[in-house]
PDB file of N, CA, C and O in Angstrom:
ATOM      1  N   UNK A   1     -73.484 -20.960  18.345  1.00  0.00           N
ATOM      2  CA  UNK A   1     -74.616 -20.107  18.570  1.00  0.00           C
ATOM      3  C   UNK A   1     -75.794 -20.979  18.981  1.00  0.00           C
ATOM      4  O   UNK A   1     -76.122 -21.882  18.211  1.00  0.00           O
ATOM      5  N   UNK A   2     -76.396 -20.818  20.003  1.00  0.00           N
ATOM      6  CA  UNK A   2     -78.047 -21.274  20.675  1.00  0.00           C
ATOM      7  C   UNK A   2     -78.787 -20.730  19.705  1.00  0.00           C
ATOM      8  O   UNK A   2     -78.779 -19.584  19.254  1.00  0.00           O
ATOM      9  N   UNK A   3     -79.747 -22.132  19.293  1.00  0.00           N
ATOM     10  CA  UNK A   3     -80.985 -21.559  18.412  1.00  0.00           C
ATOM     11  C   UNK A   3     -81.943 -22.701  19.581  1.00  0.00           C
ATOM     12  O   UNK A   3     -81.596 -23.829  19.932  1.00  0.00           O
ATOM     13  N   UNK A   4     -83.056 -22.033  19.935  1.00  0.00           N
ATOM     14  CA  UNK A   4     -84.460 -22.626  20.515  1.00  0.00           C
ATOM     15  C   UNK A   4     -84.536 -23.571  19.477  1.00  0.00           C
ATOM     16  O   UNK A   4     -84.310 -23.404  18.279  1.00  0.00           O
ATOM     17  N   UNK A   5     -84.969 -24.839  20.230  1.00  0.00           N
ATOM     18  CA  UNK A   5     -85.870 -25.822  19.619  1.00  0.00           C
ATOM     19  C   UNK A   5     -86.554 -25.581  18.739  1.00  0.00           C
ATOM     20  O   UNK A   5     -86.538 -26.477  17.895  1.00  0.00           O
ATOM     21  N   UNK A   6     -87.089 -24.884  18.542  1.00  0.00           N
ATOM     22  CA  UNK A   6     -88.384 -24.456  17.024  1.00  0.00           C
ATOM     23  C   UNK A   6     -87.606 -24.019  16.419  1.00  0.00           C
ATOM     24  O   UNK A   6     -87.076 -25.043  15.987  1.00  0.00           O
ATOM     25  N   UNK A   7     -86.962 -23.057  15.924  1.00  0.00           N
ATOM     26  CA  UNK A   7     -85.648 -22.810  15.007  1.00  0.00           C
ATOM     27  C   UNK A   7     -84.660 -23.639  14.813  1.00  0.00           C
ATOM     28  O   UNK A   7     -84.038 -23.506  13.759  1.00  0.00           O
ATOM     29  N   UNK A   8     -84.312 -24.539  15.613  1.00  0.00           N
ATOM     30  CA  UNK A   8     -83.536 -25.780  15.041  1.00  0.00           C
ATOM     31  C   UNK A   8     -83.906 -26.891  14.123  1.00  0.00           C
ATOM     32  O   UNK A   8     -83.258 -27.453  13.240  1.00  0.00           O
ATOM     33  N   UNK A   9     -85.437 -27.104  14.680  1.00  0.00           N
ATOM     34  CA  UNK A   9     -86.034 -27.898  13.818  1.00  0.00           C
ATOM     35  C   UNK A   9     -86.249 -27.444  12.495  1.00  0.00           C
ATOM     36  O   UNK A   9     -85.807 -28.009  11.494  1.00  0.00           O
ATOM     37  N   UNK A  10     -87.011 -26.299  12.506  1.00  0.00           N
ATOM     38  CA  UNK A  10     -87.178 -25.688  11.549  1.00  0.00           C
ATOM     39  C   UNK A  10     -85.929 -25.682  10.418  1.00  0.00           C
ATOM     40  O   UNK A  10     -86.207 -26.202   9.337  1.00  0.00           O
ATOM     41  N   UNK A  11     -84.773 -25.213  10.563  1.00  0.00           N
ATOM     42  CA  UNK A  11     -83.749 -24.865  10.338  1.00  0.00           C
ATOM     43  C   UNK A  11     -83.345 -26.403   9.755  1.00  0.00           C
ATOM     44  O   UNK A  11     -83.105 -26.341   8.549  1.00  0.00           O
ATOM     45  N   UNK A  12     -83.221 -27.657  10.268  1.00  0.00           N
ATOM     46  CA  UNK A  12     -83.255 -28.936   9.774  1.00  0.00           C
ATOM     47  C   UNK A  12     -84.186 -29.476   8.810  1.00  0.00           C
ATOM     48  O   UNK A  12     -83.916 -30.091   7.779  1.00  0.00           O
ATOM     49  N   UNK A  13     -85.165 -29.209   9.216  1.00  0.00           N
ATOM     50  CA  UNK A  13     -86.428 -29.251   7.593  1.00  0.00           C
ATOM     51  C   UNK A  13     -85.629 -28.550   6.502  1.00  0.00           C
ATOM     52  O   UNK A  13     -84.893 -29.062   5.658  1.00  0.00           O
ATOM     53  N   UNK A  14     -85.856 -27.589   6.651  1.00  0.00           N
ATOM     54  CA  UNK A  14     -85.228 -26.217   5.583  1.00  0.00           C
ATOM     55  C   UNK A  14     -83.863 -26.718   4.464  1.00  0.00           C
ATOM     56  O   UNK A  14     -83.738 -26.607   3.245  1.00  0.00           O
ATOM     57  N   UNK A  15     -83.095 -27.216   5.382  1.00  0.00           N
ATOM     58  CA  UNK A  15     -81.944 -27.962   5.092  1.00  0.00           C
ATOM     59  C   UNK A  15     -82.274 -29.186   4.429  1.00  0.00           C
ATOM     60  O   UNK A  15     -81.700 -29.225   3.341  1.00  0.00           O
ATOM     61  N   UNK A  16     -82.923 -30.130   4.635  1.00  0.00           N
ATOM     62  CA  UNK A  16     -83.126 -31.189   3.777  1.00  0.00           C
ATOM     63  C   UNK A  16     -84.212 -31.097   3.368  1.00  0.00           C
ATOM     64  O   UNK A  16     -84.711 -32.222   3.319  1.00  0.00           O
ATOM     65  N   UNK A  17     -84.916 -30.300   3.015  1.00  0.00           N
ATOM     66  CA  UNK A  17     -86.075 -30.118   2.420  1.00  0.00           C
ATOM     67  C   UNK A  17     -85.235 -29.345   0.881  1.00  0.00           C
ATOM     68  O   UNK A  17     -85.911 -29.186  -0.135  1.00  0.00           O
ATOM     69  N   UNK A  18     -84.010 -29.006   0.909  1.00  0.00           N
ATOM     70  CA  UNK A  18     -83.687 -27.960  -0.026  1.00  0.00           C
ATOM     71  C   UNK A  18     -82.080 -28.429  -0.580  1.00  0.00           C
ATOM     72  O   UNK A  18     -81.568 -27.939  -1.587  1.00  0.00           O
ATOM     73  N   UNK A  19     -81.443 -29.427   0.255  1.00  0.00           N
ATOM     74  CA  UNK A  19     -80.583 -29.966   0.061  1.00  0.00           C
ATOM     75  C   UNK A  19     -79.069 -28.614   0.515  1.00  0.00           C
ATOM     76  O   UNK A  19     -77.902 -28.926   0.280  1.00  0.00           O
ATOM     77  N   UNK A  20     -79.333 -27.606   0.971  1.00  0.00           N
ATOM     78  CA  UNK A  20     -78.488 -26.423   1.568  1.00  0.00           C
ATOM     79  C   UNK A  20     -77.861 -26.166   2.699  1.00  0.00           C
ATOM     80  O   UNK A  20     -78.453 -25.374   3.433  1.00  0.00           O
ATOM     81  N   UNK A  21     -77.115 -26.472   2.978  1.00  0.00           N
ATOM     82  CA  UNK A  21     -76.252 -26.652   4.718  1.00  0.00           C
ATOM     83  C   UNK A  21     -77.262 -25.708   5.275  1.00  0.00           C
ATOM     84  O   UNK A  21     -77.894 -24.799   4.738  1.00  0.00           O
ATOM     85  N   UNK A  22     -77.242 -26.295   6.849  1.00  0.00           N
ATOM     86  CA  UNK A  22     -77.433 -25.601   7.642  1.00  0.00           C
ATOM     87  C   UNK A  22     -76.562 -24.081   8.020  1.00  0.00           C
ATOM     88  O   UNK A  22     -77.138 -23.032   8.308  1.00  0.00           O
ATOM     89  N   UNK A  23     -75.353 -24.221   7.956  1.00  0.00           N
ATOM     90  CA  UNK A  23     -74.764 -22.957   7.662  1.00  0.00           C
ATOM     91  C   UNK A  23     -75.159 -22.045   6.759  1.00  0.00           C
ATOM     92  O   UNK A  23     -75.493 -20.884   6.995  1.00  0.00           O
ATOM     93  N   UNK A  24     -75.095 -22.842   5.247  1.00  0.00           N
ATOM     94  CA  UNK A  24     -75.390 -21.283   4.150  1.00  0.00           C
ATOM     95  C   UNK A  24     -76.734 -21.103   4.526  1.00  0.00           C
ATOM     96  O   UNK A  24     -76.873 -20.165   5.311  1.00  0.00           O
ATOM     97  N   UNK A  25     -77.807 -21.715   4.211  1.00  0.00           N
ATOM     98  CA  UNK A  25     -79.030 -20.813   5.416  1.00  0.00           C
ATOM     99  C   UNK A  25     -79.148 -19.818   6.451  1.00  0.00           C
ATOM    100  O   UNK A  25     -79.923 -18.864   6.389  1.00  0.00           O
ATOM    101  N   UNK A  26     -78.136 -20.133   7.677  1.00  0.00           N
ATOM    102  CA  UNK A  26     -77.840 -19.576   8.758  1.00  0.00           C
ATOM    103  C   UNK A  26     -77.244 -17.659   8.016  1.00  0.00           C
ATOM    104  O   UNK A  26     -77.535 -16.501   8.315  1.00  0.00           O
ATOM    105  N   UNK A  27     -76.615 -18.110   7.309  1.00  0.00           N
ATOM    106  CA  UNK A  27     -75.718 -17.168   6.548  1.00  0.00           C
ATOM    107  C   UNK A  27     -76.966 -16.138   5.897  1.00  0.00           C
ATOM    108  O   UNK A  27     -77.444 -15.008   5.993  1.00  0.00           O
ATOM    109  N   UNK A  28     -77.077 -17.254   5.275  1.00  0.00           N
ATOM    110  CA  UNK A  28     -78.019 -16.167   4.041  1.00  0.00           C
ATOM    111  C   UNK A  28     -79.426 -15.365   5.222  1.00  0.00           C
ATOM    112  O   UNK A  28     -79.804 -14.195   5.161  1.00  0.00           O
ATOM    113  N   UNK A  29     -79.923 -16.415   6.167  1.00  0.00           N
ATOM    114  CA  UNK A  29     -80.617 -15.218   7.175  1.00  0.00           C
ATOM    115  C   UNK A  29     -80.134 -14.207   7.635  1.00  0.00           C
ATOM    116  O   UNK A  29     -80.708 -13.149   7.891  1.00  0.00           O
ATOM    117  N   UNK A  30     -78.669 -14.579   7.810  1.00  0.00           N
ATOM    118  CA  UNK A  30     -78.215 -13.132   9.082  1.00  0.00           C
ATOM    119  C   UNK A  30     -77.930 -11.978   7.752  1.00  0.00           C
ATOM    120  O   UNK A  30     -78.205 -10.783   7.862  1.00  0.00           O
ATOM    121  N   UNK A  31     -77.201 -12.729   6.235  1.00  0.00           N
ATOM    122  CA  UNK A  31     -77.522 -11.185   5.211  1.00  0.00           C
ATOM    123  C   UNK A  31     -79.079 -10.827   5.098  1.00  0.00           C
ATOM    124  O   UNK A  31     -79.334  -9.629   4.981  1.00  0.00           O
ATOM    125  N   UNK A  32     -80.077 -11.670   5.118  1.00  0.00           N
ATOM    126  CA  UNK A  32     -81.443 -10.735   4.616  1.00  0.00           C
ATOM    127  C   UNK A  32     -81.868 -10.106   5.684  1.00  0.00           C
ATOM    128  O   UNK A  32     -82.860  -9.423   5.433  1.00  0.00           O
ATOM    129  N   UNK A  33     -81.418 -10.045   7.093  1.00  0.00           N
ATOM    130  CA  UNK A  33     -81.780  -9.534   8.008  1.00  0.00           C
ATOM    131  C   UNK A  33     -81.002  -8.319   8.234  1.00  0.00           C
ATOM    132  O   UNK A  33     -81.578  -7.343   8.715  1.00  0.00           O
ATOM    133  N   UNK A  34     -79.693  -8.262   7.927  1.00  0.00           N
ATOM    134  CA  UNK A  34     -78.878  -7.117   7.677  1.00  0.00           C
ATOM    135  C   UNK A  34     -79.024  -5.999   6.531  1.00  0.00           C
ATOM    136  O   UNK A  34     -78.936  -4.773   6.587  1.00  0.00           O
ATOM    137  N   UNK A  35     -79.280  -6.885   5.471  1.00  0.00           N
ATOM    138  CA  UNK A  35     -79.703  -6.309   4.113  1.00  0.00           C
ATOM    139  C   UNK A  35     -80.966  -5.203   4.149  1.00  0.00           C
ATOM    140  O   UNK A  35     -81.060  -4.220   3.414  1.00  0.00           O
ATOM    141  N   UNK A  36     -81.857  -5.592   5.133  1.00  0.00           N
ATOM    142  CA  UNK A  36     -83.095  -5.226   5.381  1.00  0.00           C
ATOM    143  C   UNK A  36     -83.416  -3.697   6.292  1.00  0.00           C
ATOM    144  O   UNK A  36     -84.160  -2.718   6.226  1.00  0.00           O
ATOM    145  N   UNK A  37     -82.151  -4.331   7.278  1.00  0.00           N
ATOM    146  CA  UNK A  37     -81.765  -3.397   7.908  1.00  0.00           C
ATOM    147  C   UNK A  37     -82.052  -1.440   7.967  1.00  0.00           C
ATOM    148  O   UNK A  37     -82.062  -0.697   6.985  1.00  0.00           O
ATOM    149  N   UNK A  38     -82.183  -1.177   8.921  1.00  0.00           N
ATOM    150  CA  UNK A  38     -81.520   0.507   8.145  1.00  0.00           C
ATOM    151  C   UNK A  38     -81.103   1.239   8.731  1.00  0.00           C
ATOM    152  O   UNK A  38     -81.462   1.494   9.880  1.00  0.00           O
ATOM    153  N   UNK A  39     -80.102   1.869   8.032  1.00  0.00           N
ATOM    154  CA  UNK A  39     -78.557   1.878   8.087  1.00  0.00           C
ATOM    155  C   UNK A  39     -78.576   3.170   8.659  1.00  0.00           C
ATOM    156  O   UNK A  39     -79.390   3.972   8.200  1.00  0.00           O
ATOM    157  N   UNK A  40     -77.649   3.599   9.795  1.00  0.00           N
ATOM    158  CA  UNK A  40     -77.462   4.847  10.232  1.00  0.00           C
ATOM    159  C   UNK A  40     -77.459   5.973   9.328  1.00  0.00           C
ATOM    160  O   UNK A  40     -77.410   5.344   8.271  1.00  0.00           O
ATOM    161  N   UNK A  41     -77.480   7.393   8.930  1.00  0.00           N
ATOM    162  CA  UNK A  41     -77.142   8.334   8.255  1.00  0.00           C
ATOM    163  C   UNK A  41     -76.371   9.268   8.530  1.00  0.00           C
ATOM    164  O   UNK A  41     -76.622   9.944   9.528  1.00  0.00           O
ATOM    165  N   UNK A  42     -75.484   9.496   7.908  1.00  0.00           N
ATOM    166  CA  UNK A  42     -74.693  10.149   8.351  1.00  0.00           C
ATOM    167  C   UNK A  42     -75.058  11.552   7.799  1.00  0.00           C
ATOM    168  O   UNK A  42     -75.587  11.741   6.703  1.00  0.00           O
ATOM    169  N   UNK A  43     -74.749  12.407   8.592  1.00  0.00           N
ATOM    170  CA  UNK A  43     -74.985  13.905   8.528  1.00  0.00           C
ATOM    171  C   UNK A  43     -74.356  14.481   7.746  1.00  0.00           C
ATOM    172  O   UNK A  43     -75.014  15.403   7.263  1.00  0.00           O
ATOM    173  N   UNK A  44     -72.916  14.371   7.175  1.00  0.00           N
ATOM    174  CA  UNK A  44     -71.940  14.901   6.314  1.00  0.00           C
ATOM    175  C   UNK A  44     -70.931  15.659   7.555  1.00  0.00           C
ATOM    176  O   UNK A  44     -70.003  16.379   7.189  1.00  0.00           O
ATOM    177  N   UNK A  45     -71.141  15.480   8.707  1.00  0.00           N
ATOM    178  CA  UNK A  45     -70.763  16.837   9.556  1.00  0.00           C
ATOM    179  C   UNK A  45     -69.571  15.682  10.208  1.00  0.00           C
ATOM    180  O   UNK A  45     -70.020  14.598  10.581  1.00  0.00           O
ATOM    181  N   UNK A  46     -68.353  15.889  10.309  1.00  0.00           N
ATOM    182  CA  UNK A  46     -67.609  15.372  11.174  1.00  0.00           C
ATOM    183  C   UNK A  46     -68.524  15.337  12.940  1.00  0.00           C
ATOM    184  O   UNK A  46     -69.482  16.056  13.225  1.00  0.00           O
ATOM    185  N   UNK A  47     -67.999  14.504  13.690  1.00  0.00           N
ATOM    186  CA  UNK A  47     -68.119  14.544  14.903  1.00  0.00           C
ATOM    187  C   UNK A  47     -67.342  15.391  15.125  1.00  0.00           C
ATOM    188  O   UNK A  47     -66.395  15.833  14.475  1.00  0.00           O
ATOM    189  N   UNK A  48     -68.086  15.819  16.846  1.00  0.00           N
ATOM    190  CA  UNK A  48     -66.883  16.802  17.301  1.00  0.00           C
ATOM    191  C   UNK A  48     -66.388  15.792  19.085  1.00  0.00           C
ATOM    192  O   UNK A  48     -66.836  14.999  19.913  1.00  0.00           O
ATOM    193  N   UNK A  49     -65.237  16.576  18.750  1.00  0.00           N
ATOM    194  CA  UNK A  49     -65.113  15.795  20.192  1.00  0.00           C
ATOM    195  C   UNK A  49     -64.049  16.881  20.920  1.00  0.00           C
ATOM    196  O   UNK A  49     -63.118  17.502  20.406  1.00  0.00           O
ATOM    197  N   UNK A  50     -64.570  16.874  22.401  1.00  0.00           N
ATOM    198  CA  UNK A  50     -64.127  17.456  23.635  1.00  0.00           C
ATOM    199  C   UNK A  50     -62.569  16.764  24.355  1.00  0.00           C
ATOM    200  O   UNK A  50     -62.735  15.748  25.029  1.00  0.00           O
ATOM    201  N   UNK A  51     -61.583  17.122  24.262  1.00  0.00           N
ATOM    202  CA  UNK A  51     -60.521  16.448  25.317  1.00  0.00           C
ATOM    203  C   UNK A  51     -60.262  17.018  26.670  1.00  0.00           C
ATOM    204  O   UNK A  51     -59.430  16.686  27.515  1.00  0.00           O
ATOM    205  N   UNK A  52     -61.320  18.109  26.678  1.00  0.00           N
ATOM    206  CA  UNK A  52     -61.246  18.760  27.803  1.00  0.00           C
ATOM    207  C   UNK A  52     -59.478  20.034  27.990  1.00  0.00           C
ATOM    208  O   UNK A  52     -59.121  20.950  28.731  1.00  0.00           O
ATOM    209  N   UNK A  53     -59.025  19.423  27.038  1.00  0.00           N
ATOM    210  CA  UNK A  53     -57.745  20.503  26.973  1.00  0.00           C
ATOM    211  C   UNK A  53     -57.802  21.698  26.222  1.00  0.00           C
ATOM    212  O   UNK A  53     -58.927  21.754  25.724  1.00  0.00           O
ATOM    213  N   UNK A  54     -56.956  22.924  25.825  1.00  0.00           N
ATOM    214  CA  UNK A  54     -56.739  24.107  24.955  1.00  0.00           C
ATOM    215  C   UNK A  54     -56.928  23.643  23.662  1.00  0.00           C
ATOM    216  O   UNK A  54     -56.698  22.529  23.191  1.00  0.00           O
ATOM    217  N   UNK A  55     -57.275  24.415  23.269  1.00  0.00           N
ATOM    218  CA  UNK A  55     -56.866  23.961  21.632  1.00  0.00           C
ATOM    219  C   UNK A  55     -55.878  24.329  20.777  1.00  0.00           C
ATOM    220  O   UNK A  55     -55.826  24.081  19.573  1.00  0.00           O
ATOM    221  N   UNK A  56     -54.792  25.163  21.698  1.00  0.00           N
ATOM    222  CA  UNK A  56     -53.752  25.118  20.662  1.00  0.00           C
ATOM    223  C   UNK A  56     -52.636  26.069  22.031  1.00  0.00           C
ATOM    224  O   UNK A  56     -52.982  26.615  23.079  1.00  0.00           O
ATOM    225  N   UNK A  57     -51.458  25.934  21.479  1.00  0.00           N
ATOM    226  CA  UNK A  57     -50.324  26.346  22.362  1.00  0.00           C
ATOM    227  C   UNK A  57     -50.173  27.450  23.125  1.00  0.00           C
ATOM    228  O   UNK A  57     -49.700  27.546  24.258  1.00  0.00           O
ATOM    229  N   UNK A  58     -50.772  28.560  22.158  1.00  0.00           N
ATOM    230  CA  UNK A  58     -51.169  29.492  22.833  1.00  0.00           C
ATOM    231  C   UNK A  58     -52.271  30.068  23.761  1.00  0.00           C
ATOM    232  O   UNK A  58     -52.356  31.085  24.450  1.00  0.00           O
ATOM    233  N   UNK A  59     -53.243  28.800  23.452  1.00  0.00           N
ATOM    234  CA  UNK A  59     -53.889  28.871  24.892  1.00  0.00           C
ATOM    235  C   UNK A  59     -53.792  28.428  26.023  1.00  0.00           C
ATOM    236  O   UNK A  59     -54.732  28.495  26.816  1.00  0.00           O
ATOM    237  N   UNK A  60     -52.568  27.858  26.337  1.00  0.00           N
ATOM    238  CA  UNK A  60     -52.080  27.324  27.372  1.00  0.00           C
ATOM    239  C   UNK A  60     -51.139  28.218  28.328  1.00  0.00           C
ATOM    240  O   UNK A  60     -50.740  27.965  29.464  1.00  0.00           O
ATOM    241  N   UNK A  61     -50.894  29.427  27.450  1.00  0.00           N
ATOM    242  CA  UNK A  61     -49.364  29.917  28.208  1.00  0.00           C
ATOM    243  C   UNK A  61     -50.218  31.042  28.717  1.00  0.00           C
ATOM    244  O   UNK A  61     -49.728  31.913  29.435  1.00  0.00           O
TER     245      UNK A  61
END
C-alpha cells in the first residue's frame, strides 16, 4: 500500500516513538476508522429483484 511522505514519516515516529510495528498501527487505524464508521441500515424488508421472467408456470402457458 502507497502512503505519501508525511504519513510515512509520521507513521515511523509513531512506531518508535511507541515501540509498535508499523503494521499493528496501520491495523489499528484502518479498525478506528471502520469502527467509526456508519454502517448501512437495513430496512428489515428483503430486496426485491426483477428477472424480467413470469413468476410462476402458469404464467407462462
Amino acid at each position: 500500500m502507497y502512503l505519501p511522505e508525511d504519513l510515512a514519516a509520521r507513521l515511523d515516529a509513531q512506531s518508535s516513538a511507541t515501540g509498535i510495528s508499523k503494521a499493528e498501527l496501520f491495523w489499528r487505524g484502518i479498525a478506528l476508522l471502520l469502527d467509526d464508521a456508519e454502517r448501512p441500515r437495513r430496512s428489515g424488508e428483503p430486496p426485491v429483484f426483477d428477472s424480467g421472467r413470469p413468476l410462476s408456470s402458469e404464467a407462462t402457458a
